[in-house]
C-alpha positions, 0 to 999 in steps of 0.5 A, a space after each residue: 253784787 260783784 266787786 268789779 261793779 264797784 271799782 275805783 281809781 288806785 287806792 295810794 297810801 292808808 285807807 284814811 279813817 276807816 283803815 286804822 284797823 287792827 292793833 299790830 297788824 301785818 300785810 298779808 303775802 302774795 297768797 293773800 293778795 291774789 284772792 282779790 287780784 283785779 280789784 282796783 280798789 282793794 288798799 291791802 290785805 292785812 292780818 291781826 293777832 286779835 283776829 286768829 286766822 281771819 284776812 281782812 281785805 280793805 276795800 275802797 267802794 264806788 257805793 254802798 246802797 245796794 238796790 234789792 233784787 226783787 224789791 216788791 217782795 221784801 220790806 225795804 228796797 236798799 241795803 247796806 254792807 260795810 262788810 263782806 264775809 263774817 267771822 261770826 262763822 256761822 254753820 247756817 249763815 244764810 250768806 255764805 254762797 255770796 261769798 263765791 261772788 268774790 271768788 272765795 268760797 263759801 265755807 272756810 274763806 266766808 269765815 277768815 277772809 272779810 272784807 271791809 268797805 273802809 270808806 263806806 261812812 264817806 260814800 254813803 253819805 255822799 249818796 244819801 246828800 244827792 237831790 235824787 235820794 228818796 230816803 226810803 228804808 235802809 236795812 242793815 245785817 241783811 246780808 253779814 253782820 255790821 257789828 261784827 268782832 271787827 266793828 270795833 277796829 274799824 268803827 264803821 258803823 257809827 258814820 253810817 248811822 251819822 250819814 243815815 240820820 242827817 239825811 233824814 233817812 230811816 233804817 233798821 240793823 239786825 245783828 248778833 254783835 254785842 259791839 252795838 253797845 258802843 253805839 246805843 247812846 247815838 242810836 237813842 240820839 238819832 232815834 229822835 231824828 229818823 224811825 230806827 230799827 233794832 233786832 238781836 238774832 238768838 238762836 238758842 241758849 245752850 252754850 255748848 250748841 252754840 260754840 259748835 254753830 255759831 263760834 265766833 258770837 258773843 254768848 246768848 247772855 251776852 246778847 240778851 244783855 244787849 236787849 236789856 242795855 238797848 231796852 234801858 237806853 229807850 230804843 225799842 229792840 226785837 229778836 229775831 230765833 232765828 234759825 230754829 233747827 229740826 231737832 235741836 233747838 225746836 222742842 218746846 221746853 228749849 222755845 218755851 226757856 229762850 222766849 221767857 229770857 227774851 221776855 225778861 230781857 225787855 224785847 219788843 217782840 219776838 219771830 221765829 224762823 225756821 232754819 233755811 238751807 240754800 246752796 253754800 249754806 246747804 253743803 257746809 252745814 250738811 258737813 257739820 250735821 253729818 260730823 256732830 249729829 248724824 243721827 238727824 241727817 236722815 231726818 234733815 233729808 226727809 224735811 229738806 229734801 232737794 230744797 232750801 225750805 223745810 217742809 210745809 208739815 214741819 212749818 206747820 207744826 212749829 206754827 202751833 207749837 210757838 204762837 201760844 208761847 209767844 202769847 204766854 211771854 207776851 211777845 205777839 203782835 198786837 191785835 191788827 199789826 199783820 203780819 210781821 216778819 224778818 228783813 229778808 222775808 218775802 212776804 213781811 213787813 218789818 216796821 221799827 221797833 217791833 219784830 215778832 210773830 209767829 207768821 214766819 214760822 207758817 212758811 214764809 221764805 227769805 230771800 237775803 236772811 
């Protein structure tokens, strides 16, 4: 959805509440400002030394539930992003061509140039009170990451999940962010309230990998302790191995070791999902494979080839090689549960609490994750 569709009247003076940002932070420059040059809504531009080289551009949205494109085919028809771009920085990150949207590009400016719906919490909640609201399920971390690192500045998320719950409407949230430790008390309170859904997305565990994909994450330890603490507080949280890469994290052993900290850590279950490569995402991550591994290119080209989904040979083999591990660890569906997927699946479900299966390692294609 572009920025012009969610236009409001000038912003005068702070972003309220939501705005109180970053420690020490700064105004940006004109370069800055004329990224987002006829949005009406943006308040300002600022820079933190707690976020090295990451702009934040603080927005005033009109809304924030966003209607899914093609919602027969996914399991949810309403989103919400307080956030736009990730510095997570992911090298595989899904969305980053819904970056070029706002006029940003999709490699460097999706990592450093974020923008934050500074007023989300007041806007949803607006929303969600009107007579014409159904409260149908709102998924979260289906596009960037709500606990990213600047959740814990801006601390959006704890008036969204306020905002969800006293309207009586459910919602699921699907992160890497280890900020979402800060808001398990109140997930567990209004867990009694409305069905809630958690997923902690982890890829692999070698640490060295890791840095070079995912830079910006906190540790594959750190969120499997996130499983652990949200497990402890009684909320039931699946994870999402989510993407599985060609040759460097599919083998075996490396699924085998990461399913079994997964199992200890108290997941619910858990759905592995094979790397997807859509334009954006397809270019920046062939830069980074070519740069680190270039030896697998010629192997990506052969699986990917002009696509955005790997092979049906590939899915196939990834299928056998992880359903009797995810019956090993005792993290397959129940008998009769169907077929269960990730937010962003075309064909799965995605019921609260339990996430797993291997069907998405069979093939099925995600739209938005």
């Amino acid at each position: 959805m572009r920025w012009e569709r969610q236009r409001v009247g000038d912003a005068e003076g702070s972003a309220g509440s939501g705005g109180a940002a970053c420690d020490e932070e700064r105004t940006t420059g004109r370069q800055a400002q004329q990224a987002l040059l006829g949005l009406s809504g943006l308040v300002r531009s600022v820079t933190s030394p707690d976020f090295a080289g990451v702009t934040f551009h603080e927005v005033r949205a009109k809304s924030v539930l966003n209607k899914v494109a093609g919602a027969a085919r996914v399991p949810f028809q309403w989103t919400v992003n307080p956030y736009r771009g990730c510095s997570h920085a992911c090298v595989y990150c899904f969305a980053r061509q819904s970056h070029t949207y706002l006029e940003f590009d999709a490699g460097e400016d999706f990592n450093s140039q974020v923008v934050v719906k500074v007023n989300a919490p007041e806007v949803l909640a607006a929303q969600v009170r009107r007579r014409s609201w159904t409260r149908e399920h709102v998924a979260m971390g289906t596009n960037t990451d709500p606990y990213q690192r600047a959740e814990g500045k801006y601390r959006l998320m704890p008036g969204i999940i306020g905002a969800l719950a006293g309207s009586g409407t459910p919602f699921s949230i699907l992160t890497k962010g280890t900020v979402l430790s800060r808001d398990l008390p109140l997930l567990r309170s209004v867990s009694a309230e409305v069905p809630v859904g958690l997923g902690v997305s982890i890829a692999l565990l070698d640490r060295s990998l890791q840095r070079g994909l995912e830079p910006g994450t906190p540790s594959p330890q750190a969120r499997l302790d996130l499983v652990r603490r949200a497990s402890d507080a009684g909320l039931s949280c699946g994870v999402f191995v989510a993407p599985v890469l060609p040759g460097l994290t599919d083998s075996r052993e490396a699924l085998d070791e990461l399913l079994a900290e997964i199992a200890a850590a108290g997941a619910t279950g858990a759905t592995i999902i094979p790397l997807h490569l859509r334009p954006g995402t397809r270019e920046w991550f062939a830069s980074w494979l070519a740069a680190e591994h270039p030896g697998l290119v010629p192997r990506y080209r052969a699986l990917y080839g002009k696509g955005s989904y790997v092979s049906a040979s590939y899915r196939q083999r990834l299928a056998a090689r992880v359903e009797p591990l995810l019956r090993a660890h005792g993290l397959a569906p129940e008998p009769g549960a169907g077929e269960r997927g990730v937010p962003g699946d075309e064909r799965a479900s995605w019921p609260e609490g339990s996430m797993p299966s291997a069907g998405a390692a069979r093939g099925e294609q995600m739209t938005l994750l």
